[in-house]
C-alpha positions as CSV (number, residue, x, y, z in Angstrom):
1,X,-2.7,-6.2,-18.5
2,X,-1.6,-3.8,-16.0
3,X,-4.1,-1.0,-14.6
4,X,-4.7,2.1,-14.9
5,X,-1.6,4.5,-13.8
6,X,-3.6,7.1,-12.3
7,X,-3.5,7.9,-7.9
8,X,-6.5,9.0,-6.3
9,X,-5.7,12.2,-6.8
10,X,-6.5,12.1,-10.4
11,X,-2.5,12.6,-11.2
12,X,0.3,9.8,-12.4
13,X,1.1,7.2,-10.2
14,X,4.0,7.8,-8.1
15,X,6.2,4.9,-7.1
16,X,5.4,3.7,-3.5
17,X,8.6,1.8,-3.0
18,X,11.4,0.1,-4.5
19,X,13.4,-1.3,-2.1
20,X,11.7,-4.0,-0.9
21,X,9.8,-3.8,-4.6
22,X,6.6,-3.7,-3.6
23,X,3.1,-3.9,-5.7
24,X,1.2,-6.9,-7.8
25,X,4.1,-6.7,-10.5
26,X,6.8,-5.7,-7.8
27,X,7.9,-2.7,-10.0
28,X,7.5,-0.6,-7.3
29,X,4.2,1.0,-8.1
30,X,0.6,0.0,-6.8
31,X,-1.0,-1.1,-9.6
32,X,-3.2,-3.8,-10.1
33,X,-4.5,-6.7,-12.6
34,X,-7.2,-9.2,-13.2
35,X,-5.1,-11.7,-11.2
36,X,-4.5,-9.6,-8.4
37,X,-7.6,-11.0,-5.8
38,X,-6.3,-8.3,-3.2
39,X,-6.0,-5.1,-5.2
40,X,-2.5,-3.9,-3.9
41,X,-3.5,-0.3,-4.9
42,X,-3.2,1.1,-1.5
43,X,0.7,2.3,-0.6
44,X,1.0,2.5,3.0
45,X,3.6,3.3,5.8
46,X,3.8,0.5,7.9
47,X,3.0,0.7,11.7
48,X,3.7,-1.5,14.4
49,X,0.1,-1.7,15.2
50,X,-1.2,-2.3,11.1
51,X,2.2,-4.7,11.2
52,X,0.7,-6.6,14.2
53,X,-2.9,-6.4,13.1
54,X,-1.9,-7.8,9.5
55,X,-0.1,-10.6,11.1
56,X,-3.4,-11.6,13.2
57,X,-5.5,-12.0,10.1
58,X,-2.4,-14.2,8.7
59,X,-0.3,-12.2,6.3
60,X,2.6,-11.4,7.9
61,X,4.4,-8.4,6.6
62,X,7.0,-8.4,9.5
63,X,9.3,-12.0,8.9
64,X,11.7,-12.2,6.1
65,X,11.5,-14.6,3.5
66,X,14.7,-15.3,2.1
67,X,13.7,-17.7,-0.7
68,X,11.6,-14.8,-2.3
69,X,13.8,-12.0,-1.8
70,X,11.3,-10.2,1.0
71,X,13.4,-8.5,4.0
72,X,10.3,-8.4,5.7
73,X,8.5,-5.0,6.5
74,X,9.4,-2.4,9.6
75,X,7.3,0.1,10.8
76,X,8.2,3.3,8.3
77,X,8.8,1.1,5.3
78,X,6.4,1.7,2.8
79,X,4.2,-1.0,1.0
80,X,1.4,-1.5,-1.5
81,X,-1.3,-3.1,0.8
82,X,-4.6,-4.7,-0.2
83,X,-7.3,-1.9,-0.5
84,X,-9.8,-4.2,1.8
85,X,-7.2,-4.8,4.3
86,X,-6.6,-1.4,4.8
87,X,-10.5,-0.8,4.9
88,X,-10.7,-3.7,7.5
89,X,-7.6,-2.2,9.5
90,X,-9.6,1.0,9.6
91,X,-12.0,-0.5,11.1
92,X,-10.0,-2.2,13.5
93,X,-8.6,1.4,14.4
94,X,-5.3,0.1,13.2
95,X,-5.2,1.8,9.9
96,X,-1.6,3.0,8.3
97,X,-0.8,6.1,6.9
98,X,-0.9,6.2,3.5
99,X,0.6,8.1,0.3
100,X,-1.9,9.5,-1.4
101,X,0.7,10.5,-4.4
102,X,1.2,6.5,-4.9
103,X,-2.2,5.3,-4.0
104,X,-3.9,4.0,-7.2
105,X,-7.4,5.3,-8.2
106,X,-8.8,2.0,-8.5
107,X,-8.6,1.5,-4.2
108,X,-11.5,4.3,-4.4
109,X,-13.5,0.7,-5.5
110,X,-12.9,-0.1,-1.7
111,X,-12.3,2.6,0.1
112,X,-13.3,6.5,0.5
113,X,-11.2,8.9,-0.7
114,X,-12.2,10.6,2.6
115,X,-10.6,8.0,4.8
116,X,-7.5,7.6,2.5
117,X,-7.2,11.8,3.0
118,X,-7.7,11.5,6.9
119,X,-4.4,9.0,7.1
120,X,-2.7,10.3,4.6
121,X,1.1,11.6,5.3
122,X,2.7,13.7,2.4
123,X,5.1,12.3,0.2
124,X,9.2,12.9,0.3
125,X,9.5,15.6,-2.7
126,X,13.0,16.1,-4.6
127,X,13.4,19.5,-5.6
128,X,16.2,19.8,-8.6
């Protein structure tokens, strides 16, 4: 079952990106499920330095992987990152930005709203 739709800002999920898909389910959205070890609930914008720093701890974001579909991640891209390797890139003093809009409530298990708010960039609006 999929989790709860709601960002950390008490409002709907937005989508954190489509193209790569990102998230558990790769719909786009940073949601999360009892399979999901990470959490993915955490939509970033990449960094060189989180890029780097992610790569060091062995996932790396940055090299494509044809057979899956995965372009591989450059530093603006956006991307639903686990909620403890964010906390653990915070530490590190490597932490990305992240959307706050497309952040799922359920990374507030892991991290402090306070520190999502700190490095938080503010989401691309389309006004009709």
């Amino acid at each position: 079952m999929i989790s709860m739709s709601t960002n950390v800002l008490g409002q709907a999920l937005h989508s954190c990106c489509g193209a790569p898909a990102t998230g558990f389910h790769r719909d786009g959205f940073c949601r999360t499920a009892a399979a999901d070890a990470g959490q993915h609930t955490v939509c970033a914008v990449m960094t060189k330095e989180f890029l780097d720093y992610s790569r060091a701890q062995g996932n790396d974001l940055s090299t494509p992987v044809p057979a899956v579909g995965f372009p591989g991640l450059e530093p603006g891209d956006r991307w639903c990152v686990c909620a403890r390797r964010w906390a653990q890139a915070l530490e590190a003093s490597v932490a990305p930005p992240v959307v706050l809009q497309a952040t799922n409530r359920q990374a507030l298990e892991v991290v402090l709203f306070d520190d999502l708010f700190v490095h938080s960039v503010v989401e691309d609006v389309t006004v009709s």
